[in-house]
N, C-alpha and C positions, 0 to 999 in steps of 0.2 A: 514615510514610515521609517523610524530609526530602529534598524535591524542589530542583532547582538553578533558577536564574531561569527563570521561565518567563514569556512571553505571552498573556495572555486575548485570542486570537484565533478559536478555534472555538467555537460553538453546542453548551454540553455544560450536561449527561449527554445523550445519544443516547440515544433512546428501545430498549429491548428489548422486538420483538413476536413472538406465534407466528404459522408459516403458518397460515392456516385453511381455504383451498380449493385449493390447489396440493396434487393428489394424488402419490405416488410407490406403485406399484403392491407391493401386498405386504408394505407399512410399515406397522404401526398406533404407529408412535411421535410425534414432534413434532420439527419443527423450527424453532428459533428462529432470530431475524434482529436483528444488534445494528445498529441502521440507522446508522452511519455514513457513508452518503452524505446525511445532513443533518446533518453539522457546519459545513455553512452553503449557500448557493447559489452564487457561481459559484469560491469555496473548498471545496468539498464534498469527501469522501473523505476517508481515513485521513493523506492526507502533510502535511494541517497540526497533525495533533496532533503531529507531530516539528518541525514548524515553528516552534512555539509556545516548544521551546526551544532550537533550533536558531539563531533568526533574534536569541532574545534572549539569548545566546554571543555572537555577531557585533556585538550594539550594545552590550552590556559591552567588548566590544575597542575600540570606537567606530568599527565600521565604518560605511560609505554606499555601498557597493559589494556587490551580494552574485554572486559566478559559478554557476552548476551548469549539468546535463548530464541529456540523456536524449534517448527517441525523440521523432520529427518531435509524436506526439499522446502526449507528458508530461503525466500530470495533475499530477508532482511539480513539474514546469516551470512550469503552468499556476498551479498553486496558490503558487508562489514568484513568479511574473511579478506574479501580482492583488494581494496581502499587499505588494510592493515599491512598486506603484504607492500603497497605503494608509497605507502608513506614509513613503512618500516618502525610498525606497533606492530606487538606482539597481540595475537587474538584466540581468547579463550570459548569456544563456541559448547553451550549447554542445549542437544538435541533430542528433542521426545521421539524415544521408540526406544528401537534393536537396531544395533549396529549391523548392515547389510551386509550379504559375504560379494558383492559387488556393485560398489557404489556408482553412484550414474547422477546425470542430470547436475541440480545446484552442490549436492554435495559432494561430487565427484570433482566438480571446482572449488569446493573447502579444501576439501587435499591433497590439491592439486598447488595451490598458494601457502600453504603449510599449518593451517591451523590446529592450534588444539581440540581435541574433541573429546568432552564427557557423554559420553548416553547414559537416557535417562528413561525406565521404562514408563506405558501410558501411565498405567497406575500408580507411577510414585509422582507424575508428574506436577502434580500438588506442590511439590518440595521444593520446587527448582529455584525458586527466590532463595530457600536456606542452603542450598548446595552454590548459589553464587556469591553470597555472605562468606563461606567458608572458601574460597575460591578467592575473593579480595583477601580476607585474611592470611592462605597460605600465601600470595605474590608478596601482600608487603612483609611477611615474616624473611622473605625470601630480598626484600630489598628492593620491590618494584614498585610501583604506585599503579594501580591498576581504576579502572570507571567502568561500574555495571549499567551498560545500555537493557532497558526491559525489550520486550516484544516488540518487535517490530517500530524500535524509536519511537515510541508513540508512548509520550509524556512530554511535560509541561513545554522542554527543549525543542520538541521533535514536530511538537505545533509549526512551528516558524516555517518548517518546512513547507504546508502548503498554504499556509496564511501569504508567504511570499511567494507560489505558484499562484494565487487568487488574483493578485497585485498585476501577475504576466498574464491571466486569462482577461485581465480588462482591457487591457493593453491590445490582445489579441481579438476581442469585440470588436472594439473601437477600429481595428484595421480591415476585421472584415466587415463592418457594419451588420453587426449583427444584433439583437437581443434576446440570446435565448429564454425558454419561459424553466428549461430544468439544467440540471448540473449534476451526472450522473456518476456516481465509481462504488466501486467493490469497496466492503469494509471487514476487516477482519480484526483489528488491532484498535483500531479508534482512530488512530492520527491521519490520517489522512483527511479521513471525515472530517473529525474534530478543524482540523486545519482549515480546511474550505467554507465549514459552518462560519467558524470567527472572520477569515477574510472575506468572504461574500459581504459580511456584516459591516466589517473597516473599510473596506474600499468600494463597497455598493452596488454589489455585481448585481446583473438582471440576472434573473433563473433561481428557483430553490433547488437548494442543494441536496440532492435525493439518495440514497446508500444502499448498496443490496448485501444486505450481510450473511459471509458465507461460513460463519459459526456465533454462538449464542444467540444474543433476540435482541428485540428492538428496546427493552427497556434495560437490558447492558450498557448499551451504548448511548443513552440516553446518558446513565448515568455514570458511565467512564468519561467521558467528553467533558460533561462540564465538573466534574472531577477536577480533569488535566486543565480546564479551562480557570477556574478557582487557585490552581497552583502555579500557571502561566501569569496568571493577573499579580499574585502576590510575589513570586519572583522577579518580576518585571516592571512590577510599578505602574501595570496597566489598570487602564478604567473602561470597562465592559461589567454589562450586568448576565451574565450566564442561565439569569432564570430567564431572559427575552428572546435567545439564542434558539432558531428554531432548526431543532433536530429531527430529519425523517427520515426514518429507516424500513426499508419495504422490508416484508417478512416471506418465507413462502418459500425461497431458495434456494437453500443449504444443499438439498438433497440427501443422500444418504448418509452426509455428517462433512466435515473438515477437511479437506481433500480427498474427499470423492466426488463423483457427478454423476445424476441421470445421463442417460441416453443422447436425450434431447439436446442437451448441454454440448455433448461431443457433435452430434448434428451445425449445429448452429457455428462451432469453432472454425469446422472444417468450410462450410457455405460459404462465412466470412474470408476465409483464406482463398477458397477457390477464387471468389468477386471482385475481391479489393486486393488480394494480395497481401492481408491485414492477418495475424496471428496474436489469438489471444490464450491465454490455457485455462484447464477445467477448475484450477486450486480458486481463482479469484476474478479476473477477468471475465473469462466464459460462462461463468454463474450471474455477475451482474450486467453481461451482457443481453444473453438467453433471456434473465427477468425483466428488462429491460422493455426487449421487442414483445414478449410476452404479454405485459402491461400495455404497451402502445396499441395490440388487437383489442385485446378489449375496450378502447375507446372510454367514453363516461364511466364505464360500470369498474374498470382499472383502478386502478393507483396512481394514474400519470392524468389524470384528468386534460382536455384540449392538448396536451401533447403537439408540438407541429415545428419549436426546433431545438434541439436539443445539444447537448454536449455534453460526450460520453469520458470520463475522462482514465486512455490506458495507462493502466498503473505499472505494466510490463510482465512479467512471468515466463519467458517465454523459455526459455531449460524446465520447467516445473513442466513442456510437454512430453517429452523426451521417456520421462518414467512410468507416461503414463500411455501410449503407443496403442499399446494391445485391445485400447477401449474404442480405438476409429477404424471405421469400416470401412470399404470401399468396393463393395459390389457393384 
């Protein structure tokens, strides 16, 4: 596969491990963990493997400006904020909500590395494409050349990112002789998904690639994916047919909306940590984890049908737990 510029900015191959004391009741299969929440420490999670060609798009244009968008506790923000200070771009960060009167978690390391920050409240949220339109335009008024990354890298660019993690998970079959029958991660943004769908497809992984999405529904992502997928092919010159692409997205798991979580969800984070030692948080991980085991009890009548080995893959979040503290018990 002839990949486009890319950045050695994450901590790769990520290790592939199995659970080995985190029980799920009535399972005698395995579940694997592709740990990308150590593709580096306070870069950790999946959104710098899209960064890596994202950011080096933007410095082939010669920018010094980079804008993007997301919630108050972005790990894609977070992860674009710390990479900006590193490489010494300046980063314009657009966050939905209210500016907190004490910042914590991911965006307490936005300000902490020195970014700019617009807030933007939920309701005007709609806007936030024309508030970064206006945003490019004031940098280059101003003499900069600035590149708007959307949400969570997740466009045509931000593909590659785990089309070429797909490429390292055969790799990582192959060493553990493995086959798995699913391929599991949290979806929020598209790219990641989108990413795994196309590589699974290119490089011929065993397992479908299965999505717990932890805001909108399953026919967004249907049709965001092969959106990005239709604009990936025509800026690149690739040949994939995107109507054969098969996209599946459990539904069922948001819970009370976009960074929040049931109960249950905090239950299961904490079990995981206690057993493995393993840390995932409520915003994305811990929701398509929870759905996950969830699906695997119900056997046939699930969504994961013969389920028996699996690979889950952590996308990271792990500052996104920190703000959210008050919701685990420990009686």
């Amino acid at each position: 596969m002839k990949y486009p510029n890319r950045l050695n900015l994450a901590i790769l191959p990520t290790p592939l491990t199995p659970l080995e004391k985190f029980a799920v009741p009535n399972f005698d299969g395995k579940i694997w963990v592709k740990r990308d929440e150590l593709t580096g420490t306070e870069v950790s999670g999946n959104k710098i493997r899209k960064l890596e060609f994202t950011i080096a798009h933007a410095l082939d244009k010669g920018c010094d400006t980079l804008i993007t968008c997301g919630g108050v506790q972005s790990n894609h923000c977070r992860a674009t904020a710390i990479l900006g200070a590193r490489l010494g771009i300046k980063v314009h960060l657009i966050l939905r909500g209210e500016k907190p009167e004490h910042p914590d978690g991911n965006l307490l390391m936005d300000y902490l590395v020195g970014a700019e920050i617009s807030y933007l409240p939920e309701l005007e949220w709609g806007s936030h494409v024309d508030l970064a339109h206006e945003l490019l335009q004031q940098y280059q008024q101003q003499g900069s050349n600035s590149h708007f990354i959307p949400t969570g890298a997740s466009d045509e660019i931000g593909l590659w990112g785990y089309i070429a993690a797909s490429e390292e998970l055969k790799n990582d079959f192959e060493t553990n002789g493995i086959s798995p029958n699913y391929i599991v991660t949290a979806t929020g943004s598209g790219g990641t998904q989108g990413g795994l769908v196309v590589g699974a497809k290119l490089f011929d992984l065993s397992g479908q690639v299965v999505a717990f999405n932890v805001c909108d529904n399953a026919e967004y992502f249907d049709n965001k994916i092969r959106e990005d997928v239709a604009c990936w092919k025509h800026r690149y010159n690739m040949k994939l047919n995107e109507d054969d692409l098969e996209i599946c997205t459990i539904e069922g798991y948001v819970g009370p909306g976009y960074g929040t979580a049931d109960q249950e969800v905090f239950k299961t984070i904490a079990e995981l940590a206690r057993t493995e030692g393993l840390f995932l948080d409520p915003v994305y991980t811990g929701k398509a984890f929870h759905g996950m085991v969830t699906e695997i009890q119900k056997g046939v009548e699930g969504q994961l049908p013969g389920a028996s080995n699996l690979v889950f893959v952590h996308t990271g979040g792990l500052f996104g737990v920190f703000p959210q503290q008050q919701n685990f018990r420990f009686d």
